[in-house]
N, C-alpha and C positions, 0 to 999 in steps of 0.2 A: 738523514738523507737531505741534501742539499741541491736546489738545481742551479747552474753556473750558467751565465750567458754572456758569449765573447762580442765585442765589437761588429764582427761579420757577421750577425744572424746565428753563430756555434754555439751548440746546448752541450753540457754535459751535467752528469749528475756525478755527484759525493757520496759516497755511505761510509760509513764505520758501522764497522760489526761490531755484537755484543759480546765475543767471544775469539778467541785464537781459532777455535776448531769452523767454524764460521768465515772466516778472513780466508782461512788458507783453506777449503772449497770452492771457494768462490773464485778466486785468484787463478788455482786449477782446473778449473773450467774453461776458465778467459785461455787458458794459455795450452791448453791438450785437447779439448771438447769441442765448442762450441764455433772454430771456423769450419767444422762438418754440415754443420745448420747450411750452408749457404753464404755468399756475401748478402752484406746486409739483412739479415734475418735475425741478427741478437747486436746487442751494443758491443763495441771493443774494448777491452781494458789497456787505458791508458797511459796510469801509474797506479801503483799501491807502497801502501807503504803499512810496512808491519809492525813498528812500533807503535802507531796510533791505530793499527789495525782499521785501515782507510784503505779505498781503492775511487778510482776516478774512470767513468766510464765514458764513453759516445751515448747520446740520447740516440733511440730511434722513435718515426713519427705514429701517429697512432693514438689509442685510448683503448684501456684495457677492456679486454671484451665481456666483464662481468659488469661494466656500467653501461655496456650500448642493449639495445632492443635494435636486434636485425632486424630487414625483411628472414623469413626464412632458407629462401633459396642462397641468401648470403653467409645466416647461420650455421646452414650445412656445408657451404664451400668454407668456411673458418675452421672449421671441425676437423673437413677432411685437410686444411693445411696442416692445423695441430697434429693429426698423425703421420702425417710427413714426417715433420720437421720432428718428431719424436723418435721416429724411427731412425734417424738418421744422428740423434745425438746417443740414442742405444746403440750403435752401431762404430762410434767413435772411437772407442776405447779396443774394439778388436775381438772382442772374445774374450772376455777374463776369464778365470777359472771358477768351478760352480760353489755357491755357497754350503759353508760347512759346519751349519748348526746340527749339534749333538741334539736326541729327548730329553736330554737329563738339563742341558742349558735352553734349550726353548721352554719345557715344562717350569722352571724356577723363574725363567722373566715373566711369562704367563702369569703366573699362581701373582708374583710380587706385585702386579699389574694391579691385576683384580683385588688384592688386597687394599692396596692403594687407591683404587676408586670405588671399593663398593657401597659406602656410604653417600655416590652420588648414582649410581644404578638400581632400576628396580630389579625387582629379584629374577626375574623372568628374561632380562636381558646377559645379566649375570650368568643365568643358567647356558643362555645361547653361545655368549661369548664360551665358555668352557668348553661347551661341547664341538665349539667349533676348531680349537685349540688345543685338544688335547689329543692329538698328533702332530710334531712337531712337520712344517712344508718340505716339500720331496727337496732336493738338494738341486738347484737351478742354476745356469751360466750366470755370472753378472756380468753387468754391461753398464755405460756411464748414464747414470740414471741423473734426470733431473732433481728430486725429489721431491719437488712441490708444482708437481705439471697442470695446474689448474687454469681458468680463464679468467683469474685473477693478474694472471703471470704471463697471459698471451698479448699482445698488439694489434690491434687490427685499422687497418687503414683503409677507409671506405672509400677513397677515391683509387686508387693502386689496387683496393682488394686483394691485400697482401698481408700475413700475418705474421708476428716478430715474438719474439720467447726474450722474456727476462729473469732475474731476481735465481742466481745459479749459485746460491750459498749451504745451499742444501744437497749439492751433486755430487754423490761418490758411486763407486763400484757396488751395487745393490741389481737381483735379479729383476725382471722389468715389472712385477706385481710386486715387489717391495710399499714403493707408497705412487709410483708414477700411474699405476693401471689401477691399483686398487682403488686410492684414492679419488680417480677421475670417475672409476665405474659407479660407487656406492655414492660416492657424492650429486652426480652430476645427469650419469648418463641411464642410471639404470630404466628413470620412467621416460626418457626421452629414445626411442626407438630409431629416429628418423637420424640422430647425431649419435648415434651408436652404429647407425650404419656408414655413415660416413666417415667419423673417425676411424674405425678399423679397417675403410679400404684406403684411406693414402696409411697407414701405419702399415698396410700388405696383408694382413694375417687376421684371426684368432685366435681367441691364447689355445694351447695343448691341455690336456685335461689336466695333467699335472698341474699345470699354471694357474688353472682355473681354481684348485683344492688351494692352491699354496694364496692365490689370491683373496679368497674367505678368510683363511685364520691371517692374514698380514691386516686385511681389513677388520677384522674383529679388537686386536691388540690397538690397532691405529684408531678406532673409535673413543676407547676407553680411556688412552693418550690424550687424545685431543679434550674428549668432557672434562677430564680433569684439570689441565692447562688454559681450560677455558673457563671454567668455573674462579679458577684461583687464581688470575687475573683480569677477572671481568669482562670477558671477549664474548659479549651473548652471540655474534655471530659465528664464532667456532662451536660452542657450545648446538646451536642449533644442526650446524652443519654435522658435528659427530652423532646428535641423535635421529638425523636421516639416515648416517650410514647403519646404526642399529639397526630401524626401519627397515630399511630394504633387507638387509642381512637375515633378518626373521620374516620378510618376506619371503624371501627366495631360498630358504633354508629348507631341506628336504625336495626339493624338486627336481626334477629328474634334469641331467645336462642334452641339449644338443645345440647344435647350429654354433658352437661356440661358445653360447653363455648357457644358463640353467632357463627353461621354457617356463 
C-alpha cells in the first residue's frame, strides 16, 4: 500500500494484492457495489491494473475507528452509520440466489478445519466448535457482502461525523452472516449492548432465526480460521481476536434466543 500525493492537496492510495482472486474482488466492488454506499462514503477506483494486480484508489478523510476513543454518543452514531451503510452494500447486488451448501460439503470443510487447527485448540473449544457445526446453515439469499466489515475498515470523521467503509478485497456474494454479521457480532459487539443496539437499527433489522443458527456455526469455522492464520504468521492480534469469538460462542452457546440475539 502506497499513499500518492498530487500537487493540489490530491491523496490517493496504491495497493497490490497478494493474489488474482483478491485483485479481482476488489476491483468488483469499486465497479457494481459500492456507489450504493453513497457518494462519498467509500474511495473510487481509479485504475487497476491486472498484471501487477494494482488498483489505484481516491483517499477519503478520516481515521479508522479502531484507533479513535469516542465520546460515546459519537460511538453509537458510527455504529448506527456502519449499519447503514452495510445494509445498503447487502442490498447492491439485488437479491442473489440462496446459498447451496450440501452436509456432506459443510461436514468435510468442518471436520478438515478442525483437523487443521486442533493442535492450537483446547479440547473444550474443539468440542463446542463441532457441536456447533455439525449441521450444515439453512440455505440463505446472498447478497454483496463486505467480507471484513469491521472498525478496522470504517472511517470516521469527527468533524462531519460521517463515516466511510474501505479495504473491499474480500467482497463477493455470501449470505449476510457469512463473515459481515458474524464476524462484527463475536468480535466486537457481543459485550457491547449499547452498539448492538445501534448498529442493527441503521442496518433495519434483526437477523431471523435461521440467520442467527447459520451465524453460530459461520462464526465457529471463522474462529478456528483465523487462530490458525494467526498463529502461522505471527498476528498475535488476530490470534487474540479469534479467541474472543471462542469466548463468547461458549458463552452464549445453549441459551435460549429472543429479541433477535440469544439472552
Amino acid at each position: 500500500m502506497w499513499e500518492i500525493n498530487g500537487p493540489g492537496g490530491e491523496r490517493w492510495f496504491a495497493k497490490q494484492h497478494a493474489g488474482p482472486k483478491l485483485h479481482r474482488r476488489e476491483v468488483d466492488a469499486y465497479r457494481k457495489w459500492t456507489t450504493a454506499l453513497g457518494a462519498d462514503r467509500a474511495p473510487e477506483l481509479v485504475a487497476a491494473d491486472q498484471e501487477t494486480l494494482t488498483i489505484l484508489v481516491t483517499a477519503v478523510p478520516g481515521r479508522s475507528l479502531d484507533k479513535l476513543r469516542l465520546p460515546a454518543e459519537q460511538e453509537r452514531k458510527a455504529y448506527e452509520q456502519a449499519g447503514e451503510l452495510l445494509a445498503r452494500h447487502h442490498a447492491a447486488a439485488g437479491g442473489g440466489p440462496k446459498s447451496e451448501t450440501t452436509e456432506d460439503e459443510w461436514e468435510q470443510a468442518a471436520n478438515n478445519l478442525l483437523d487443521r487447527t486442533a493442535m492450537y485448540v483446547a479440547k473444550h473449544d474443539v468440542a463446542l466448535v463441532r457441536e456447533l457445526t455439525k449441521v450444515a446453515p439453512p440455505c440463505l439469499p446472498r447478497v454483496a457482502g463486505h467480507g471484513d466489515y469491521m472498525p478496522k475498515n470504517w472511517m470516521w470523521e469527527e468533524t462531519e461525523q460521517l463515516l466511510r467503509v474501505i479495504d473491499f478485497e474480500r467482497a463477493e456474494l455470501r449470505p449476510v452472516v457469512y463473515r459481515d454479521l458474524s464476524r462484527l457480532r463475536y468480535r466486537v459487539l457481543h459485550h457491547h449492548p449499547d452498539l448492538d443496539a445501534a448498529f442493527h437499527h441503521g442496518y433495519g433489522r434483526h437477523l431471523t432465526e435461521q440467520e442467527q443458527l447459520a451465524c453460530r456455526a459461520y462464526a465457529a469455522l471463522d474462529a478456528l480460521d483465523s487462530l490458525s492464520w494467526g498463529i502461522q504468521h505471527r498476528d498475535i492480534g488476530l490470534v487474540g481476536e479469534a479467541h474472543t469469538m471462542l469466548e463468547n460462542l461458549r458463552l452464549e452457546h445453549g441459551k435460549p434466543v429472543w429479541g433477535g440475539w440469544s439472552a
